[in-house]
N, C-alpha and C positions, 0 to 999 in steps of 0.2 A: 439400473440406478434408482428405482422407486422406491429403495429398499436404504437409502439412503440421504441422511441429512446436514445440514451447511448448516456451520458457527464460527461469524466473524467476529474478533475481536480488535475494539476501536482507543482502546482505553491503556498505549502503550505512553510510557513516557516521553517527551517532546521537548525540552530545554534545548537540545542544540540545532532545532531547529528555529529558531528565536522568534521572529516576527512574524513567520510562516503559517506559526500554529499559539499566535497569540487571541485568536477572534475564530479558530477552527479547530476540529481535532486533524492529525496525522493525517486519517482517512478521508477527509476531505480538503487536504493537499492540490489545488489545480495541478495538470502537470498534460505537456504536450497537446497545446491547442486549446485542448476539448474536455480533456477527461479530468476525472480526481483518482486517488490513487484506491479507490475503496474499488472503482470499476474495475481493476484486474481480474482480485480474488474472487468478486463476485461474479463476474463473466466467465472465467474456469469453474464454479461451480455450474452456470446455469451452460455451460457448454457440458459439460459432461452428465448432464440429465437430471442435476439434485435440484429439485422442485421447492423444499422445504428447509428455508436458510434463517436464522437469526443472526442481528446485529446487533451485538453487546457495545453499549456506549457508554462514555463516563463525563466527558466536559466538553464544553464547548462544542456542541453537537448542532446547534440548529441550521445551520448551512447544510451539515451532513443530512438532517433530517428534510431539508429542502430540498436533495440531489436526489433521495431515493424515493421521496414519496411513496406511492402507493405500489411500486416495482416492476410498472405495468414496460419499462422501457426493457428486462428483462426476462421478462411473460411470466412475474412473481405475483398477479393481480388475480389470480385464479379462486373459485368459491372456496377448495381444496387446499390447506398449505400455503406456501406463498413465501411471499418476504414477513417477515415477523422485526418490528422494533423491539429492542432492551433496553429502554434508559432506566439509569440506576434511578433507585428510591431506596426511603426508606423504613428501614424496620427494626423490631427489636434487636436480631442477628444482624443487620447493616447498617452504617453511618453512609451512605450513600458517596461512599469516596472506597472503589478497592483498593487493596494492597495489593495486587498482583492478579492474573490470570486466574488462580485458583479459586482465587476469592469471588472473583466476578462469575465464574462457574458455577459456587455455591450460593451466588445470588438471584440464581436465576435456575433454581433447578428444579421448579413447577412448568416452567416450558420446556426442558429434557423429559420430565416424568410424562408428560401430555404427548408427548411425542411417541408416534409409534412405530417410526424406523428402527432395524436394528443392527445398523452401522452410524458412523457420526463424522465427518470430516471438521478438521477445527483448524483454521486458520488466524494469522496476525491480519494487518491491513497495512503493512509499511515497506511490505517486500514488492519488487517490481516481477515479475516473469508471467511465462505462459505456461499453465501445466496441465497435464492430462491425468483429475483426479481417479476418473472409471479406472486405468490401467493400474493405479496405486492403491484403491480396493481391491482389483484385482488378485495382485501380489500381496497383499494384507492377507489376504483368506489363502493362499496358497502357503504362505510361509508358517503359520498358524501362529502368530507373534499375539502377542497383548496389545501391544502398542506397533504403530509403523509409522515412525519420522521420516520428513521429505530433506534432502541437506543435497548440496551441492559441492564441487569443486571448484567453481568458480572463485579466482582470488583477490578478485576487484572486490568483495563481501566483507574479508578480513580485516579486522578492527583491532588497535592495541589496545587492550583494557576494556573491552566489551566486545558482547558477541558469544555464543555459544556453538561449541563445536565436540566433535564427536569420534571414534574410532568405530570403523565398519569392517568387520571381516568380511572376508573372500565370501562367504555361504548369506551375508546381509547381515548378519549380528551385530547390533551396538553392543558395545562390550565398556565401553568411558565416555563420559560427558562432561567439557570442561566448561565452564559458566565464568566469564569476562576475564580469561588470564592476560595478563603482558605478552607474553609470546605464547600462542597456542602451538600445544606438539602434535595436532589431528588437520588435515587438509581438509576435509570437512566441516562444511559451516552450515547448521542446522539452520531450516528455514524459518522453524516454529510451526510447521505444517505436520500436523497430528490425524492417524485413521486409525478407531479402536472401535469395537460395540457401545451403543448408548448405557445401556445398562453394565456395563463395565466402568464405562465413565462414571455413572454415579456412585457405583459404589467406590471408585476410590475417592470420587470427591471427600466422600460423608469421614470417610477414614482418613484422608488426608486433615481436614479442616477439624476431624477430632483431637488431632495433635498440635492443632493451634499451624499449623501451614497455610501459606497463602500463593504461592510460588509453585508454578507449575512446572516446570524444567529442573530448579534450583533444588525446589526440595521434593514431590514428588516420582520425576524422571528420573534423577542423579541418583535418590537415595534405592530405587526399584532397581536400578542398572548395576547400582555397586554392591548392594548386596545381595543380585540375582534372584529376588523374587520378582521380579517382572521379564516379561521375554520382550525386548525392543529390537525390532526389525526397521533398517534403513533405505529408505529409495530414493534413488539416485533423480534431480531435477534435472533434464538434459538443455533445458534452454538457461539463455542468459540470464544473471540472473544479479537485479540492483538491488543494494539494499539504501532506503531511504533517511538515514539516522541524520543528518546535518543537512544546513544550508549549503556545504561545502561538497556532498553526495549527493544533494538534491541538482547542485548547478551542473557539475561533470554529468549524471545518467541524462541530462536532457540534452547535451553539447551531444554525449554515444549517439540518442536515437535522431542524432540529425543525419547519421550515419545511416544509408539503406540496407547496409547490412545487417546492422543491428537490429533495426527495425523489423525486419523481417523477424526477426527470432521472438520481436514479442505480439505481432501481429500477421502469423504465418495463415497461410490458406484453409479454410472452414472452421477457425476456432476465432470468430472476431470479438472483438475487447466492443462491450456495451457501452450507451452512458446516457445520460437527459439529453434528450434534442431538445435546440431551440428555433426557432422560425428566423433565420436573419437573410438580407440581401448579402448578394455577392459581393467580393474584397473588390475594394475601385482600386486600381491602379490609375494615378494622373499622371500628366506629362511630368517629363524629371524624373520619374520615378525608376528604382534599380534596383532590384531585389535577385537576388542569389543566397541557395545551399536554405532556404528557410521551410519552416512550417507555419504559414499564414490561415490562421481562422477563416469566416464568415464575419463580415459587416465591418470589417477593416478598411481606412482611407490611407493610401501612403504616397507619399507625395513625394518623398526625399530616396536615400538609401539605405536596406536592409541587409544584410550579410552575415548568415553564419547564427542566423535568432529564431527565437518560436514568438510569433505572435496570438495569443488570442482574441475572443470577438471582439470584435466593433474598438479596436486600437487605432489611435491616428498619431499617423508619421508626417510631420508638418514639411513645409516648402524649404529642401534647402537640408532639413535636419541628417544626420547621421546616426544609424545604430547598427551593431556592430558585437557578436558571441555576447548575444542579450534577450531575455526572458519577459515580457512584459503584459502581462495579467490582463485581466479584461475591463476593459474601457480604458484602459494608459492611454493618456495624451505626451506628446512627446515634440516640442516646441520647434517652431522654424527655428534652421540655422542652428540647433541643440548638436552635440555629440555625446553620444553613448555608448562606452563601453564595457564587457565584463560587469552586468549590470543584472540585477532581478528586481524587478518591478511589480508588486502587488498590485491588486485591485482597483481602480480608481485612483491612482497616480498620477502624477502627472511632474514631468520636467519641463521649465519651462523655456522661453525664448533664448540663444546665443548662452545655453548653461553646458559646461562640460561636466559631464560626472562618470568617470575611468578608476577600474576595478580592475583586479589580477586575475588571472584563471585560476588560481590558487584559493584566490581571497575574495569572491566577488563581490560587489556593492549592492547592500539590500534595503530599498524604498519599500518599507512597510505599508499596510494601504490606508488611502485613504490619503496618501501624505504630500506636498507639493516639492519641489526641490528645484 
């Protein structure tokens, strides 16, 4: 895998997920405890050997840019390669806002050219799974494809009116690629998980973007697919597999992985999911205290009862209070005698004394941070 390089892309659209990614991008999503959801992809890449990753950025990045720092938490801090930042700027050719994947491709392809791998894995940052990209090179060079997309069957993925999906014949052939229909006619839902030669890539960047294209699926994928100058080979993602598009995807995939089953598929034996440590004291549990089915951080005080929630760090559950299939960010204060339910809690929140605040599992109630209630 020395022979191969990592590009995250951070700069996916974010409106449904509302207050989640009003002060972050997608990629730096908290989510289950500890992590953000940029640690996946990056953690399959630095599990399968790729040394040399870049992370294209677009807004609201400086959190993001606080989590990866220097990449030493995934041994990307080496003299050699490493983690490489891309926040947009700009230039004659860029207004420093892309239009699409493609575009941000062609914005940064002085770091492709500088590169001297000559393979290229390219991922989104909003998908949740565990994948094994060596074996998906693998089968890249065996198939002798141009392109080789990752996509699943998994049908918790399937979206009406957005979503990209695909037809894979028996032998791996993408043969159709539908882009956000109402009812999709292919069980396949492409990941956005892309493996081609670096220098392949750029040239069709150049030829893409000379046709005034910005859209990496929509208009170069689809248009290579359908009228068969491109050879698109598809691999099959065998683990679970979330996709993070709403408050309402974001709340269900975290209720899944309270599930140990589920759990295991995204955090199975020798491929562990990385992320910033921080130095905290142990969760106190005090008298009173009842906790079941949770994921409790570091440096949490809970004094009342939890069931069925993810807490992360240093959260306090006061004397008496209730919380209950609820999500609550780090530093959430959560009032004596408070109940909570079907809830997501930002950052520095806080509910206060004898306050009910009761959400659906359908619909849940989202305290943006920073905010009292």
């Amino acid at each position: 895998m020395s022979d191969i390089m990592g590009l995250i892309y951070t700069g996916e659209m974010d409106t449904r997920l509302r207050e989640l990614t009003a002060v972050r991008a997608i990629a730096a999503v908290p989510i289950l405890s500890r992590y953000r959801l940029i640690d996946f992809p990056l953690s399959c890449m630095t599990n399968s050997g790729i040394r040399n990753i870049g992370v294209i950025m677009q807004r609201n990045y400086r959190s993001l840019l606080d989590h990866l720092g220097s990449g030493k938490e995934w041994d990307l801090h080496g003299k050699r390669s490493g983690l490489t930042i891309l926040p947009p700027f700009l230039t004659k050719d860029s207004v420093g806002v892309y239009e699409g994947l493609l575009d941000a491709l062609h914005s940064n392809l002085p770091f492709l050219r500088s590169s001297k791998e000559k393979y290229i894995v390219l991922t989104n940052s909003f998908m949740l799974y565990n994948a094994d990209f060596e074996d998906m090179v693998e089968e890249h060079e065996k198939s002798g494809a141009d392109i080789t997309l990752m996509y699943t069957k998994d049908k918790n993925v399937h979206r009406s009116g957005q979503g990209k999906y695909c037809e894979v014949q028996p032998d791996g052939q993408v043969t159709q690629i539908e882009v956000d229909p109402m009812i999709s006619r292919f069980d396949n839902t492409m990941l956005e998980v892309f493996c081609l030669r670096r220098e392949l890539l750029i040239s069709l960047i150049d030829l893409s973007t000379s046709r005034g294209h910005y859209h990496f699926t929509r208009q170069m994928l689809q248009t290579g697919v359908n009228d068969k100058s491109m050879k698109v080979h598809g691999y099959e993602c065998k683990s679970r597999v979330w996709a993070i598009d709403s408050v309402e995807a974001y709340y269900q995939c975290s209720m899944d992985l309270l599930n140990p089953v589920n759990r295991q598929t995204i955090f199975p034996k020798g491929k562990p999911i990385l992320t910033k440590l921080r130095d905290e004291m142990p969760t106190r549990y005090m008298p009173g205290a009842h906790v079941s089915n949770s994921l409790i951080a570091d440096g949490c005080i809970i004094e009342g009862t939890v069931e069925n929630c993810i807490l992360f760090r240093s959260v306090r559950v006061g004397k008496g209070a209730s919380i209950r299939n609820s999500i609550v960010m780090q530093d959430g204060r959560i009032g004596a005698m408070a109940e909570v339910n079907h809830t997501i809690m930002d950052k520095q929140s806080a509910v206060l004394e004898s306050t009910r605040l009761i959400g659906a599992a359908n619909y849940p109630v989202l305290v943006s941070k920073n905010r009292t209630v």
